[in-house]
C-alpha positions as CSV (number, residue, x, y, z in Angstrom):
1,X,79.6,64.3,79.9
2,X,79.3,66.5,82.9
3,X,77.1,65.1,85.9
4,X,74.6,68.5,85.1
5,X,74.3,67.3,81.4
6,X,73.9,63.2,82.5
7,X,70.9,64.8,85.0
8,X,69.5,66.5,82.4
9,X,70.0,63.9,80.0
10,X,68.0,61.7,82.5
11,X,65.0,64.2,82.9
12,X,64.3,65.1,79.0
13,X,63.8,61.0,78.8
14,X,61.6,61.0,82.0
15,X,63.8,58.7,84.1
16,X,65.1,58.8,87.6
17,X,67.7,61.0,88.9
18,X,71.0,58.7,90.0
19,X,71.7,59.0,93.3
20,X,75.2,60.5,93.7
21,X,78.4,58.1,94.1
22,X,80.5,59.3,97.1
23,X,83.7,57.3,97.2
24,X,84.1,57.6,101.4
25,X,87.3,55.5,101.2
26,X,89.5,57.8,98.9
27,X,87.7,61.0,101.1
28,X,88.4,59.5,104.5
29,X,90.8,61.6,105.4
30,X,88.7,64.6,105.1
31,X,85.6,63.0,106.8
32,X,88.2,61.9,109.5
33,X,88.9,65.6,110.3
34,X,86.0,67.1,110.0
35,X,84.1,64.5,112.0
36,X,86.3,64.8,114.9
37,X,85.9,68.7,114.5
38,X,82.0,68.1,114.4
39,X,82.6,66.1,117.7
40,X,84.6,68.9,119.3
41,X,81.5,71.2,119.4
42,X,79.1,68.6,120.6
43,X,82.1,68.2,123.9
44,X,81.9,71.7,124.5
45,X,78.5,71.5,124.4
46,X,77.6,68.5,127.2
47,X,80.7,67.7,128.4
48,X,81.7,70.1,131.7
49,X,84.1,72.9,131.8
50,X,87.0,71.2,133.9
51,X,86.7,68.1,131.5
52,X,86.6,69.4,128.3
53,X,90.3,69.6,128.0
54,X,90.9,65.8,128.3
55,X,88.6,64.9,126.1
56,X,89.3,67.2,123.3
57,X,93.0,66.9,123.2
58,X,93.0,62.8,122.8
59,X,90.1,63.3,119.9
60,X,92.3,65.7,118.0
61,X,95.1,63.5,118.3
62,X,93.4,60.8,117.2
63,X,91.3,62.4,114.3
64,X,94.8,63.5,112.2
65,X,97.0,60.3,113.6
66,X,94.3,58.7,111.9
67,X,93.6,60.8,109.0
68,X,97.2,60.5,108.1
69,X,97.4,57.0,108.2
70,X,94.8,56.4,105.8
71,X,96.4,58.8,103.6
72,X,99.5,57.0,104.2
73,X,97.7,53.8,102.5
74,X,96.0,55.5,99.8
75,X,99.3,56.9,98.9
76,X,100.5,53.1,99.0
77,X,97.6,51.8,96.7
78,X,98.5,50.7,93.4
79,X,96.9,53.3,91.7
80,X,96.3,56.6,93.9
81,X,94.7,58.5,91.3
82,X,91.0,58.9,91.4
83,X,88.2,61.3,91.0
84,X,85.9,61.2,94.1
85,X,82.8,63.1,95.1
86,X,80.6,63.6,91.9
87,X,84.2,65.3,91.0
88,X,84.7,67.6,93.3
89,X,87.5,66.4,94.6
90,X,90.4,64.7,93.1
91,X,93.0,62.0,94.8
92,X,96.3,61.7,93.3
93,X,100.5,61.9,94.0
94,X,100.6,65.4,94.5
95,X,97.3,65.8,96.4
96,X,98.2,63.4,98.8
97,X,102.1,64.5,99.5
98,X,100.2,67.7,100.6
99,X,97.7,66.1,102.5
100,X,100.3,64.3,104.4
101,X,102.4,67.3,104.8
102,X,99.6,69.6,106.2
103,X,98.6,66.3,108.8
104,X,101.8,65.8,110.1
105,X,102.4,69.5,110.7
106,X,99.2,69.7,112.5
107,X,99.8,66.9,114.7
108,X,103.1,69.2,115.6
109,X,101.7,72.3,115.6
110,X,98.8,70.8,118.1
111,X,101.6,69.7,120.6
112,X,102.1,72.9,121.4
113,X,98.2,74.6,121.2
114,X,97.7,71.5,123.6
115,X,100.4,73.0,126.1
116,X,99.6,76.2,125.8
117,X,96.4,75.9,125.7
118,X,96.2,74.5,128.7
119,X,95.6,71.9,131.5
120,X,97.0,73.6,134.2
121,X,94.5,73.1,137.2
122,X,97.1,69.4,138.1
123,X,99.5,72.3,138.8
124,X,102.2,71.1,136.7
125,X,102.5,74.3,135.2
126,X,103.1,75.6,138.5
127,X,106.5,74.4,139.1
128,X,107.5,75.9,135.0
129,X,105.7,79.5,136.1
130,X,107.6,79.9,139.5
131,X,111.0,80.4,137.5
132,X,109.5,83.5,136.2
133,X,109.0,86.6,137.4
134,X,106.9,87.1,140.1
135,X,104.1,89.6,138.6
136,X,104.2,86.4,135.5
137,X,104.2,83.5,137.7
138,X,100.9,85.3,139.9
139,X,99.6,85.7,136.4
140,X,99.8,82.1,135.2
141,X,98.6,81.2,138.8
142,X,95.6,83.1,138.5
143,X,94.9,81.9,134.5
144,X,95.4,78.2,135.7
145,X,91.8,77.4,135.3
146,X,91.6,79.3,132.4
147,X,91.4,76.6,129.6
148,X,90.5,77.8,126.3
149,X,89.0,74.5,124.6
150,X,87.5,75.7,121.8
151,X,90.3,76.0,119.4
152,X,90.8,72.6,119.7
153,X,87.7,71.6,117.1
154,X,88.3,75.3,115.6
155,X,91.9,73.8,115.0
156,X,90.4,70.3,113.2
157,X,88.0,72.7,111.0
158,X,91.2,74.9,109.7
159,X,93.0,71.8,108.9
160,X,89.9,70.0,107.5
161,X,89.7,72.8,105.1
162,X,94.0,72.2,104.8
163,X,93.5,69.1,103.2
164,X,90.2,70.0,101.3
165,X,91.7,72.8,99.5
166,X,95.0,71.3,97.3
167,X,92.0,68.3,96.9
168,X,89.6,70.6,95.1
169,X,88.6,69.5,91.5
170,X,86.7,72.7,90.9
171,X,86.3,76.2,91.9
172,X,83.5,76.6,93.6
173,X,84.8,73.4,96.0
174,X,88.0,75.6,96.4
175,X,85.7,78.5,97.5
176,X,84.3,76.5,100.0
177,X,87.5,74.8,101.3
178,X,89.1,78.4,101.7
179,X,86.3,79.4,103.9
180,X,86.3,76.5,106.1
181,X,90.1,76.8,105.9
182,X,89.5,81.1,106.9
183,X,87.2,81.3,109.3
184,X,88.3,79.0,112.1
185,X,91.9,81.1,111.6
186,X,90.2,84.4,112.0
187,X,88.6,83.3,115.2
188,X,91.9,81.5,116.4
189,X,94.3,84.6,115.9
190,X,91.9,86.5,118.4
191,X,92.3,83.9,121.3
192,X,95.7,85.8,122.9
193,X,95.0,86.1,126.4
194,X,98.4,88.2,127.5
195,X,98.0,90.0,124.6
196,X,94.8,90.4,124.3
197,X,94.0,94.2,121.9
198,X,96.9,92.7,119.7
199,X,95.9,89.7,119.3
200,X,92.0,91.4,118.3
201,X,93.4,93.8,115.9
202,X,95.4,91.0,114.2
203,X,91.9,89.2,114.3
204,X,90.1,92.0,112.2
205,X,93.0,92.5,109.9
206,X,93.0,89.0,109.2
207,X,89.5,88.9,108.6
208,X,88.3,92.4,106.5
209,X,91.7,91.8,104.4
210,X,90.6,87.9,104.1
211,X,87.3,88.9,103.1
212,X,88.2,91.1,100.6
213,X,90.5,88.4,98.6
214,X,87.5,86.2,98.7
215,X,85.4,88.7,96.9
216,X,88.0,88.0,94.1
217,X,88.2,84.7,94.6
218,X,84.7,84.8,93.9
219,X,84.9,87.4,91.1
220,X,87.4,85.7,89.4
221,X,85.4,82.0,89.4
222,X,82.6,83.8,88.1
223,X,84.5,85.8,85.3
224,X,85.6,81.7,84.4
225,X,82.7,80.6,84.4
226,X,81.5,82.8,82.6
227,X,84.1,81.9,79.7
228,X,84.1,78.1,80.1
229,X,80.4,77.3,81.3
230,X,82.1,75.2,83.4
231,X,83.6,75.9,87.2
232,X,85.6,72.4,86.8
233,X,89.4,72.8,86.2
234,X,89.2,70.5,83.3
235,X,86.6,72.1,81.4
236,X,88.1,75.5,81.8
237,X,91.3,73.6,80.8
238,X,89.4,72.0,77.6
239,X,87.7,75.6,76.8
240,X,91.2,77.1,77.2
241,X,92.9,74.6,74.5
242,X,89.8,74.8,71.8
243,X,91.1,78.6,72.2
244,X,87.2,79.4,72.4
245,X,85.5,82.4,74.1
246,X,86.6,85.4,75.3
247,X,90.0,86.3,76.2
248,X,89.2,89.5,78.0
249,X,86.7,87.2,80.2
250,X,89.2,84.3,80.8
251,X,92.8,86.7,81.9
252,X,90.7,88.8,84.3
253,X,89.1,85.2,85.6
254,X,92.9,84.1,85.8
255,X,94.1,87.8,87.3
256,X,91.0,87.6,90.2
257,X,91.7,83.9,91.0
258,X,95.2,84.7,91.4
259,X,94.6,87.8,93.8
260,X,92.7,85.3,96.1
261,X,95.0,82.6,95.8
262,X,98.3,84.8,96.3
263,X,96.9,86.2,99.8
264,X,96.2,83.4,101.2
265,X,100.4,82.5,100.2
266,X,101.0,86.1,101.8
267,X,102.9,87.1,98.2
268,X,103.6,90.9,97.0
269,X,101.8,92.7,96.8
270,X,99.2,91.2,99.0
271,X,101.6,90.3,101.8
272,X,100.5,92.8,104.1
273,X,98.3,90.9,106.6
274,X,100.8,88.8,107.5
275,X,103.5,90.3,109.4
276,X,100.5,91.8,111.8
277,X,98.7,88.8,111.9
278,X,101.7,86.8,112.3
279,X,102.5,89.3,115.6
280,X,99.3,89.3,116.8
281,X,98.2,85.6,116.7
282,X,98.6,83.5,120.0
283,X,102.4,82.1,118.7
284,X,101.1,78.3,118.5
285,X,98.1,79.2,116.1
286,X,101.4,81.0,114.1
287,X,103.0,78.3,114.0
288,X,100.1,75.8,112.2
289,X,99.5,79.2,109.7
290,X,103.4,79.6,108.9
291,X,103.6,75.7,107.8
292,X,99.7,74.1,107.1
293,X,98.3,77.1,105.6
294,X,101.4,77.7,103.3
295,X,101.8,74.2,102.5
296,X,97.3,74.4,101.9
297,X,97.9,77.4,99.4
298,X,100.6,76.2,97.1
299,X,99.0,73.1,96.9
300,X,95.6,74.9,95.5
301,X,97.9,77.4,93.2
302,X,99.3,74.0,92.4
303,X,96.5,72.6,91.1
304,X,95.0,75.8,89.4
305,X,98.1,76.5,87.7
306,X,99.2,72.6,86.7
307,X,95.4,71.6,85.6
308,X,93.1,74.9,84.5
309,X,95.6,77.0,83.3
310,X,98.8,74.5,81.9
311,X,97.9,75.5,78.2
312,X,97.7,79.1,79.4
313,X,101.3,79.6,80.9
314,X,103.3,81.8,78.5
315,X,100.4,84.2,79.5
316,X,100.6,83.8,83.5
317,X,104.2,83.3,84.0
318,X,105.5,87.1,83.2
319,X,103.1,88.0,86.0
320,X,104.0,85.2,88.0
321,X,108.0,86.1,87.6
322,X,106.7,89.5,88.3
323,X,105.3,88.3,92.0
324,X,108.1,85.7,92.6
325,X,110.6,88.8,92.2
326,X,109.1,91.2,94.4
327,X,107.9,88.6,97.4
328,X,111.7,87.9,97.6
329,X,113.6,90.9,97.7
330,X,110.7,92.5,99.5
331,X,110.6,89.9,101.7
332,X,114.6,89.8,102.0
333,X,114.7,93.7,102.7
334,X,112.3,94.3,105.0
335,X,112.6,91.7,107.2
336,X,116.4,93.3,107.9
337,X,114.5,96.1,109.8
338,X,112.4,94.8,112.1
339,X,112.7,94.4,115.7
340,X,110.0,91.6,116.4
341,X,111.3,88.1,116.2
342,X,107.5,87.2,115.1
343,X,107.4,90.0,112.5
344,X,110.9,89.1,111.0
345,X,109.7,85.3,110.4
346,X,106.5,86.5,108.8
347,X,108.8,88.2,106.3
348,X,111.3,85.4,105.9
349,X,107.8,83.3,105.3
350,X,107.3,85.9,102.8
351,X,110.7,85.5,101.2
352,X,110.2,82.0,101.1
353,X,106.8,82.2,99.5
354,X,108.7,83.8,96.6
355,X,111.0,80.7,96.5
356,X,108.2,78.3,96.3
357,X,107.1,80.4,93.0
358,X,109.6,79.3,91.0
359,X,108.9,75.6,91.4
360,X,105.5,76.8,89.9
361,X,106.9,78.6,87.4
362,X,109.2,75.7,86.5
363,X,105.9,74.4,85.2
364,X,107.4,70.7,85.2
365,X,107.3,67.8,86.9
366,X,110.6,68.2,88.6
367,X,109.4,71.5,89.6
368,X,106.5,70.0,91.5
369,X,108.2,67.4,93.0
370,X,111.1,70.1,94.5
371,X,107.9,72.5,95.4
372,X,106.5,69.4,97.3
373,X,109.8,68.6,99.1
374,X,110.5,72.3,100.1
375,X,106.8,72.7,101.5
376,X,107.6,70.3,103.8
377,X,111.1,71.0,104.9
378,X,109.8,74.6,105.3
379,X,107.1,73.1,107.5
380,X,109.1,71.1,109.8
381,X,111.4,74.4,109.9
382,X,108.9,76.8,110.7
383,X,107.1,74.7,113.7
384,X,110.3,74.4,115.2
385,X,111.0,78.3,115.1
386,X,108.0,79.2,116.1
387,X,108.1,76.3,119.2
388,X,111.7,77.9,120.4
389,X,109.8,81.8,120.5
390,X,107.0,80.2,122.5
391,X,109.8,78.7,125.2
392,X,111.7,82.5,125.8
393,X,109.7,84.6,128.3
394,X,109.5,86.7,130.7
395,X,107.6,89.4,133.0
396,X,105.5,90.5,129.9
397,X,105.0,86.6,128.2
398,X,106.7,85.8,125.1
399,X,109.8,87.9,124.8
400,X,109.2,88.9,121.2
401,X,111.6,92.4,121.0
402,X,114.7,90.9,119.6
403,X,116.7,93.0,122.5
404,X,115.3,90.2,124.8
405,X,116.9,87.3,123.2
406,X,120.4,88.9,124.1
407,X,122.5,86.6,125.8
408,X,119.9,83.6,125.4
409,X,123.2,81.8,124.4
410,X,124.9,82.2,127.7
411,X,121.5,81.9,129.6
412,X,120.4,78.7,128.0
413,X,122.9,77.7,125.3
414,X,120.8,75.0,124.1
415,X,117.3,76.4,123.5
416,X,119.7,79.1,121.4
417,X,121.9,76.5,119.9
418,X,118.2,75.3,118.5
419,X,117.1,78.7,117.1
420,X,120.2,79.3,115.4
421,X,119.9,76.1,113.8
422,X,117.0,76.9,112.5
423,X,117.8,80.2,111.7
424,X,120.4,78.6,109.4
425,X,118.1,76.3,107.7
426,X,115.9,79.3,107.0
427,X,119.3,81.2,105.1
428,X,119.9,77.4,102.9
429,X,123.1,76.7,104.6
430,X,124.2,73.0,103.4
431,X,123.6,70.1,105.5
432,X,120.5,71.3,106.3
433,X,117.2,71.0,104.6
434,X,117.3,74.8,103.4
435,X,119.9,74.1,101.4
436,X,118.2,70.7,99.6
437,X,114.4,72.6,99.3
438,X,116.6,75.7,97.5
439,X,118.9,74.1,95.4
440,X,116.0,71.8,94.5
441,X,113.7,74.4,93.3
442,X,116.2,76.6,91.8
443,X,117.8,73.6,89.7
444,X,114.0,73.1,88.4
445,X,113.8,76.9,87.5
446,X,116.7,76.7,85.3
447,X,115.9,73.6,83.6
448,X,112.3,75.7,82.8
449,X,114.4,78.4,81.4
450,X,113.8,81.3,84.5
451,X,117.9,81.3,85.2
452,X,117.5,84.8,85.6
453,X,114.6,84.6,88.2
454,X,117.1,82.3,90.2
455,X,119.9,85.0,90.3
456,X,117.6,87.1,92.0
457,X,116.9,84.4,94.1
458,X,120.4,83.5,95.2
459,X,121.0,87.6,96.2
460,X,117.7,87.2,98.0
461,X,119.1,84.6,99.7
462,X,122.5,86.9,100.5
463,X,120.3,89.4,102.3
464,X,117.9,87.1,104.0
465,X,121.5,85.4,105.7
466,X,121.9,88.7,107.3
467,X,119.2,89.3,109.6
468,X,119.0,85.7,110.5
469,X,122.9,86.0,111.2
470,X,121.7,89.1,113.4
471,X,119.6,87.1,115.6
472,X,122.8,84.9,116.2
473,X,124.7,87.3,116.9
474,X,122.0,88.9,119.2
475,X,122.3,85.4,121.2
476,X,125.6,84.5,121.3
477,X,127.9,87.7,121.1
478,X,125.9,90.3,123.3
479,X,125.5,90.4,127.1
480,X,123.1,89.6,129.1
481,X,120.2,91.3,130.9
482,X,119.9,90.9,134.2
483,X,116.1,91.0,134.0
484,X,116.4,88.7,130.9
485,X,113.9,86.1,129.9
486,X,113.6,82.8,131.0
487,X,113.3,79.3,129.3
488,X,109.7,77.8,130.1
489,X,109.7,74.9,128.3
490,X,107.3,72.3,128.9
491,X,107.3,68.3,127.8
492,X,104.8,68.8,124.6
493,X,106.8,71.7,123.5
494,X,110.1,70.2,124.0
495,X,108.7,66.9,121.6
496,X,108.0,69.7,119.0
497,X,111.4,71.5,119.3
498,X,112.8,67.8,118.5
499,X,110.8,66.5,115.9
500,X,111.6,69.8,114.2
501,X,114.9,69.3,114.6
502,X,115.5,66.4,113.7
503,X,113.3,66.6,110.0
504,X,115.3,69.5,109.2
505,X,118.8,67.5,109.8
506,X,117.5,64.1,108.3
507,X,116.0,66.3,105.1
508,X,119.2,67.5,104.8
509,X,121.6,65.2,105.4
510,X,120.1,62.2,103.8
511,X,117.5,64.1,102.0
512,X,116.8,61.5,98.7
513,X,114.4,59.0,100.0
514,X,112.0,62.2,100.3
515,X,112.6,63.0,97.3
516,X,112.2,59.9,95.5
517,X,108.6,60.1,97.5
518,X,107.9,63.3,96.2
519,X,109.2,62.0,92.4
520,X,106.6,59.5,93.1
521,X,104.4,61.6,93.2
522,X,104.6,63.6,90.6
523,X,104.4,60.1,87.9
524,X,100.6,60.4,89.4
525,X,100.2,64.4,88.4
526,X,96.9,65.9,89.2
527,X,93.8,63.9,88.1
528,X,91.4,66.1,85.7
């Protein structure tokens, strides 16, 4: 009986309401994060300007070190499987692999918003800034006391929403975990001070394009509602088996739902918000988008697709083959033609999105575990990228025109050893944790019967190689300018450049002992 009929139950007899049971121990995590985001508004309320930074940098720190340490032991219980919250949100394997993955990543991704973000007035900063230019160094000089503070709770409300959003038990939860997940990122993407009108317009493309999916988000929970009388993924799921209602009402539901859910994963056709957004967005807010917000969406298609709509599959995956095929060769194609180094990872993200697919399509537990371990070799992967583009500047800030990165090998051998390492990971080249993530997902695609799906796949893969190759090249085989950019690479950054490294060597070299986690698991699928 659902908690609406036990209330109403309860009032036709004349009793009391129950209060409502909140399980805070199997939620912690959540509360964790969003307390400590609640806490970042109150500092920048009554704590001073030149303070704020030192406070709010430990309390991020320590909101998702701890978050992901409880999640850590309720992964260890004996039986991590639990409805919590009245049933709003469930705890189980898969839920809390993504948890953990979107935590960690955060904790990454906040090494470098901390550095670039900035506590400069110490003038340590000064000594990186006078090997730049000079018009760039008398630019960093003058922006020293220039801290921007409030992404730092902004940050803990996007990640809060992260975690809340693969957790979600029904829709309308899911609603509100993708708005608390939205908003904060809108606002961040906007915070680009050298770049200021790009960074804006990626800001309001983020946001009118954002607010669009949510109206069919929105449209679509209704449509389901409307079918099941129910907003909870296991009624719909019941209501779906009984094969009761209308179909017309329950495959637009599923068609609207999907729109929402595939922007937010940046898939074909609703891609197109990301290469801008990916451009425009201050490079260390990219770099918590390309790997927590990916990680955050598969986990809710996930859980729509593994719970609600598990009965319904031979009707959603011809359309979901149909998305998986075009994110990747789209993705592939166009990322050969552009010039930006940003735009050409959001399109290998996109590429990559259509990879995920097909350990959703797989609809098996080997294809959620493989989805699980690729979401967070991607992760590691993309933080690391995204760290290396922050370190190569020059007059103008981040040298994003791949003609800048010419030379970079002969300039500074090891920052481009580093990229083209990770370029390689991107293209799935053995020994690397590319190569386990793809060979993963694509050996769960086959044994689901979609063999075809991962031929197009493995040419996607072809071209992608290419214009990751061409950035190599770029870097290793081409002269360099004399004007060229410069390494600025600071201690926070360089942590991030390793820890990136060194998960995408150990996830591919000795890659089984995360897998075996993530086949853990999946032996605790999502709780109904």
């Amino acid at each position: 009986m659902s908690t609406t009929s036990q209330v109403s139950a309860v009032l036709a007899q004349g009793g009391d309401i129950p209060a409502p049971h909140i399980e805070y121990g199997h939620i912690m995590p959540l509360i964790l994060v969003l307390g400590i985001a609640v806490v970042g508004v109150l500092v920048e309320a009554f704590v001073g300007r030149n303070a704020r930074y030192y406070v709010q940098v430990p309390l991020a720190f320590i909101g998702l070190a701890a978050a992901f340490a409880w999640t850590i032991g309720l992964g260890w219980s004996e039986n991590p499987h639990h409805v919590a919250a009245e049933g709003a949100l469930g705890v189980d394997g898969p839920t809390l692999f993504i948890q953990g993955t979107i935590l960690v990543l955060a904790l990454v991704s906040l090494l470098l918003i901390a550095e670039r973000g900035g506590a400069r007035a110490d003038g340590a900063f000064a000594a990186q800034a006078s090997a730049l230019p000079g018009t760039e160094a008398e630019q960093r000089t003058a922006e020293a006391g220039v801290i921007q503070t409030e992404v730092f709770p902004l940050m803990m409300f996007a990640v809060g929403g992260m975690i809340m959003f693969p957790a979600a038990n029904d829709l309308l939860t899911m609603f509100v975990a993708l708005e608390v997940m939205s908003l904060p990122l809108y606002l961040l993407c906007g915070l680009a001070r050298r770049r200021r009108l790009l960074s804006q317009e990626a800001a309001v493309k983020y946001f009118l394009l954002g607010a669009f999916s949510s109206a069919f988000f929105l449209y679509g929970i209704a449509l389901l509602y409307g079918y099941a009388g129910s907003v909870r993924l296991s009624a719909i799921s019941a209501q779906i088996s009984r094969d009761a209602g209308s179909e017309t009402l329950l495959l637009a539901g599923v068609a609207l739902l999907s729109v929402g859910l595939l922007f937010k994963l940046g898939g074909v056709p609703f891609h197109m918000w990301k290469p801008d957004v990916y451009q425009g967005a201050p490079t260390p807010i990219t770099a918590l988008m390309a790997s927590g917000t990916v990680v955050a969406a598969f986990g809710g298609i996930l859980r729509v697709y593994y719970v609600a709509f598990e009965t319904l599959r031979w009707d959603w995956r011809p359309f979901m083959w149909g998305v998986a095929i075009l994110t990747m060769v789209a993705g592939s194609i166009i990322a050969i033609t552009q010039s930006d180094i940003k735009r050409m990872l959001a399109y290998s993200s996109i590429a990559h999105a259509g990879f995920l697919l097909m350990g959703v399509i797989a609809s098996s537990p080997h294809g959620l575990s493989s989805t699980l371990f690729y979401l967070l070799a991607y992760g590691f992967t993309s933080v690391g990228a995204f760290a290396v583009v922050t370190m190569v500047r020059d007059a103008n800030g981040e040298a994003g025109h791949l003609s800048r990165w010419a030379g970079l090998g002969k300039r500074s051998p090891v920052v481009a050893g580093v990229m083209a390492f990770f370029l390689l990971a991107f293209a799935g080249i053995p020994l690397t944790s590319g190569f386990t993530g793809k060979f993963a997902v694509f050996k769960a695609a086959v044994e689901g019967g979609a063999t075809p799906l991962v031929i197009v796949a493995v040419i996607a893969s072809a071209v992608a190689a290419f214009f990751y190759v061409r950035v190599i090249v770029v870097m290793f085989f081409s002269e360099p300018d004399a004007d060229g950019p410069v390494v600025v690479a600071g201690p926070a950054t360089a942590v991030a450049v390793a820890l990136g490294v060194t998960a995408t060597v150990v996830l591919g070299v000795i890659p089984q002992p995360v897998l075996d986690l993530a086949g853990q698991a999946t032996t605790h699928m999502f709780v109904r």
